[in-house]
C-alpha positions in Angstrom: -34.1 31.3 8.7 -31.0 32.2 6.9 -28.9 34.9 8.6 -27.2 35.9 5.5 -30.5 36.1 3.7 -31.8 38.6 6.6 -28.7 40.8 6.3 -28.8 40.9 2.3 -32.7 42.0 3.0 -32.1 44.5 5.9 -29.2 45.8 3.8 -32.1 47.0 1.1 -34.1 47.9 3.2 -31.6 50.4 4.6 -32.0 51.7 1.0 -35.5 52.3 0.6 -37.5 55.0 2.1 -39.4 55.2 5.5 -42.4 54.6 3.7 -41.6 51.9 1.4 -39.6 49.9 4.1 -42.0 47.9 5.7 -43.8 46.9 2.2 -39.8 45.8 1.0 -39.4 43.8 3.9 -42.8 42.0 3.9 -42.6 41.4 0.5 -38.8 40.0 0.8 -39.7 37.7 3.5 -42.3 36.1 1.3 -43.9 35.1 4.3 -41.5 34.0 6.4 -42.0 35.6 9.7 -38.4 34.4 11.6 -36.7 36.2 8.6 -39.0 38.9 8.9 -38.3 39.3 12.7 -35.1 39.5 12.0 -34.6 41.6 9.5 -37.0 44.4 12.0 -34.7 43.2 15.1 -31.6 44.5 12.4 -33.8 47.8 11.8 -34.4 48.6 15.0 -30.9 48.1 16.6 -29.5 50.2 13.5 -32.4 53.0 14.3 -30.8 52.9 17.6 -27.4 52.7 17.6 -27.3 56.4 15.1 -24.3 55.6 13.6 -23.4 55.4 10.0 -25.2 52.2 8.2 -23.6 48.6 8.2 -21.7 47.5 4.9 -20.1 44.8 4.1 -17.5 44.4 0.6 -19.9 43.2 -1.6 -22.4 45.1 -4.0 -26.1 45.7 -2.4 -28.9 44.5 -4.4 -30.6 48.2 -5.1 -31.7 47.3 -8.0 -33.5 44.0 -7.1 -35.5 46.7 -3.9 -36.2 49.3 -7.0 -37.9 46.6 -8.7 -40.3 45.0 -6.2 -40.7 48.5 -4.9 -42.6 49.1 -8.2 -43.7 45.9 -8.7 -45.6 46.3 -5.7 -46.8 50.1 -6.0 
């Protein structure tokens, strides 16, 4: 599992609705389930923590979620 890779896919996920979150992140795990667990493990401590959402400098991928969102709808 690649830490970086769960942050860039937890950062999307942040995006997408409550609805479409889980099918994002299952779909951008591709199967891996210790990047999957860690992306949730990210969720949940940002559900938690009810602050504003982690960012970092770079650009978010938005439109790379947008696309599988619809890919997969």
């Amino acid at each position: 599992m690649n830490s970086s890779q769960a942050f860039a896919i937890f950062q999307e996920a942040l995006e997408c609705s409550e609805s479409e979150q889980a099918v994002f992140v299952d779909f951008a795990c591709a199967g891996d389930n210790d990047l999957r667990r860690e992306v949730y493990r990210l969720l949940d401590e940002e559900g938690e923590s009810n602050t504003t959402p982690i960012t970092v400098a770079r650009p978010t991928h938005k439109p790379i979620a947008e696309k599988v969102i619809r890919s997969i709808a």
